[in-house]
DOZA-606168 format. One record per residue (C-alpha): residue number from 1; residue in three letters; x, y, z. Coordinates in nm, 3 decimals. Layout:
! DOZA-606168
<node NUM,'ala',<X,Y,Z>>
...
END
This chain:
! DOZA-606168
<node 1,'unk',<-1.015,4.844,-9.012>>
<node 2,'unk',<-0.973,4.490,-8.900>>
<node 3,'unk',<-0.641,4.359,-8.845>>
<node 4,'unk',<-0.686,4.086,-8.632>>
<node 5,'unk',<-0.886,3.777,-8.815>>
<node 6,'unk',<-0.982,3.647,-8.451>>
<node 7,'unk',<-1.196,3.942,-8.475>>
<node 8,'unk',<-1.430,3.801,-8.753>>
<node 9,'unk',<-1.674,3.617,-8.821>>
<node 10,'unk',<-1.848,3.466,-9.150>>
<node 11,'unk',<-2.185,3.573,-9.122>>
<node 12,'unk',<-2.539,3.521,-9.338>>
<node 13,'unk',<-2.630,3.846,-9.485>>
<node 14,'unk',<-2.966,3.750,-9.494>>
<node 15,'unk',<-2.984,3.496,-9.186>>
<node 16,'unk',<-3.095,3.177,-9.129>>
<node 17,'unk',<-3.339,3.250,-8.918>>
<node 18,'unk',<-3.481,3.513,-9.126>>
<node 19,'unk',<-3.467,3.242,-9.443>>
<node 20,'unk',<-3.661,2.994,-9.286>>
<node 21,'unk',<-3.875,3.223,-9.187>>
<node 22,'unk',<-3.919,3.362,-9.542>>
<node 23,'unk',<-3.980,3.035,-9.750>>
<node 24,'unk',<-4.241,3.082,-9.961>>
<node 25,'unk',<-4.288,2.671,-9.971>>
<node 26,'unk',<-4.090,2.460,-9.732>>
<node 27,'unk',<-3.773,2.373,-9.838>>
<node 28,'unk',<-3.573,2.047,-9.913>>
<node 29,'unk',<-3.271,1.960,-9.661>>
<node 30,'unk',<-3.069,2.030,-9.941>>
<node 31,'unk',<-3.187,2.379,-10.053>>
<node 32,'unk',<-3.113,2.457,-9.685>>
<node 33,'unk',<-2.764,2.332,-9.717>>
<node 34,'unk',<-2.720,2.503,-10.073>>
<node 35,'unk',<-2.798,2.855,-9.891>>
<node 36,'unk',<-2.652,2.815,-9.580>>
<node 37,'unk',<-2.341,2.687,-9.791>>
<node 38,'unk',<-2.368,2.942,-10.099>>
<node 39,'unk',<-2.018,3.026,-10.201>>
<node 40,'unk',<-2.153,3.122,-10.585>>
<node 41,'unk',<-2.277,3.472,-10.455>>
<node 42,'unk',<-2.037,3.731,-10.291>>
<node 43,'unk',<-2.344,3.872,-10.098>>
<node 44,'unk',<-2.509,3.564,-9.948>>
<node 45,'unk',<-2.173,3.449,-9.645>>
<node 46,'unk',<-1.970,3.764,-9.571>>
<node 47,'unk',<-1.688,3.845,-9.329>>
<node 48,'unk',<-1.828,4.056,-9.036>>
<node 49,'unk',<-1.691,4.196,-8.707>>
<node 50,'unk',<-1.792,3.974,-8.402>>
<node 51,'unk',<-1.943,4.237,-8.225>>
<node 52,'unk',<-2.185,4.309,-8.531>>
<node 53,'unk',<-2.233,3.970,-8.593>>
<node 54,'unk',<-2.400,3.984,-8.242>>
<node 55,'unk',<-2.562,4.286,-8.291>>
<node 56,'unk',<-2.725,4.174,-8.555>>
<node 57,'unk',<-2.827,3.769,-8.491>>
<node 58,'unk',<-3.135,3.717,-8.679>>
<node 59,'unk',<-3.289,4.018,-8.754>>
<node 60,'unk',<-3.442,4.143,-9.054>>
<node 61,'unk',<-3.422,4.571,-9.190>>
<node 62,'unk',<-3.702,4.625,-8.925>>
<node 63,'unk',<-3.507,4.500,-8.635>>
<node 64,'unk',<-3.212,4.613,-8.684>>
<node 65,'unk',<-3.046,4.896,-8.981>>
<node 66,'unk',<-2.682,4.916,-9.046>>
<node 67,'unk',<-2.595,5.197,-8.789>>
<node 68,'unk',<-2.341,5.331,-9.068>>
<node 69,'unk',<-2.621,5.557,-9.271>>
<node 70,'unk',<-2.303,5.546,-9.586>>
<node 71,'unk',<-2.380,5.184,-9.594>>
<node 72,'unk',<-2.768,5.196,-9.645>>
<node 73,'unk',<-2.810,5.165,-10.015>>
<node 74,'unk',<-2.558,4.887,-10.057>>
<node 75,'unk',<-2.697,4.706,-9.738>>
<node 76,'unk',<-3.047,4.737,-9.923>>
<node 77,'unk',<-2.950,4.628,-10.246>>
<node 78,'unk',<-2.759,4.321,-10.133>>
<node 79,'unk',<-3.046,4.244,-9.893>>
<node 80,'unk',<-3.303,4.241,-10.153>>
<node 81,'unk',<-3.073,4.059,-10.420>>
<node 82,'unk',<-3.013,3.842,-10.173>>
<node 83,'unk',<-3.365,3.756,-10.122>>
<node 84,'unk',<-3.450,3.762,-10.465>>
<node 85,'unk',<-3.131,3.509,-10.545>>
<node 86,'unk',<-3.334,3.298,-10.334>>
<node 87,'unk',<-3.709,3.361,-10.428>>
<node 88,'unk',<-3.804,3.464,-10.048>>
<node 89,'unk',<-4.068,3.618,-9.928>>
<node 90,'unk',<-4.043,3.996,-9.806>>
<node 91,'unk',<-4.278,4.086,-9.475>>
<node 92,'unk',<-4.468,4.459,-9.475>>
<node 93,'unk',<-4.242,4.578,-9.177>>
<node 94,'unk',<-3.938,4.445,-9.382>>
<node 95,'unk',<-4.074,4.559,-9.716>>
<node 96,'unk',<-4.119,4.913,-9.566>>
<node 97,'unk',<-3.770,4.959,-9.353>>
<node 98,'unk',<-3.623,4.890,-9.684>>
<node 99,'unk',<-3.790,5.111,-9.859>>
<node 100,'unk',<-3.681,5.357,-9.588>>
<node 101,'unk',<-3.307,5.264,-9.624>>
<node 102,'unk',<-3.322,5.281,-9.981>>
<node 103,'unk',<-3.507,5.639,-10.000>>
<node 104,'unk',<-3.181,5.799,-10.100>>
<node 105,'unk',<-3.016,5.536,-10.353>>
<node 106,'unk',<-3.170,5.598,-10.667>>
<node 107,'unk',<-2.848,5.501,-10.865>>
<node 108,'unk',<-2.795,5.186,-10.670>>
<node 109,'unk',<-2.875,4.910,-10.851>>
<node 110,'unk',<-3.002,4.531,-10.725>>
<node 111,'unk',<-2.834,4.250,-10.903>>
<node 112,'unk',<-2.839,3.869,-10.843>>
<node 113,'unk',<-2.831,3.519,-11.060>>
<node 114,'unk',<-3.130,3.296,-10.951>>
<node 115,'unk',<-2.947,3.016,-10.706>>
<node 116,'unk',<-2.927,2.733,-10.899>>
<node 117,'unk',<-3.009,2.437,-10.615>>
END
């Protein structure tokens, strides 16, 4: 547990790097803005410990798994939701290490709206 907001940091679930990186067509200045922005989604900014923040940077399922194995499903399902929300593309190495994470979940659902800008 977290008691100390210092400690935090707001963090891209799926990050920017990886977005950019995942456009199917290049986006508009604004479409960047929208998702870097996006407080319509619970799943697309969320409130992360520095340390994993750093851990993490810019790297996709393949790179780098949630070292909590409880948190596999969920991190799956928000990944790909997130992803979908945003109509990105999916690499094989990504496509598989999710597949991988999400070998165990079959109850866990993906949901998302379709981002609106």
């Amino acid at each position: 547990m977290v008691t100390d907001a210092a400690r935090l940091d707001v963090d891209h679930f799926v990050p920017l790097a990886e977005v950019y990186d995942s456009e199917q067509t290049p986006w508009s200045p604004a479409r960047r803005e929208a998702y870097a922005n996006d407080q319509d989604s619970p799943d697309t900014l969320i409130a992360v410990t520095a340390a994993s923040n750093r851990s993490k940077a810019d790297k996709d399922p393949a790179e780098w798994p949630p070292s909590d194995a409880s948190y596999h499903c969920a991190y799956a399902a928000t990944w790909v939701g997130t992803k979908l929300r945003w109509n990105l593309a999916t690499d094989e190495a990504e496509r598989q290490a999710l597949l991988g994470l999400a070998g165990n979940c079959p109850a866990t659902l993906v949901s998302y709206e379709p981002a609106s800008a």
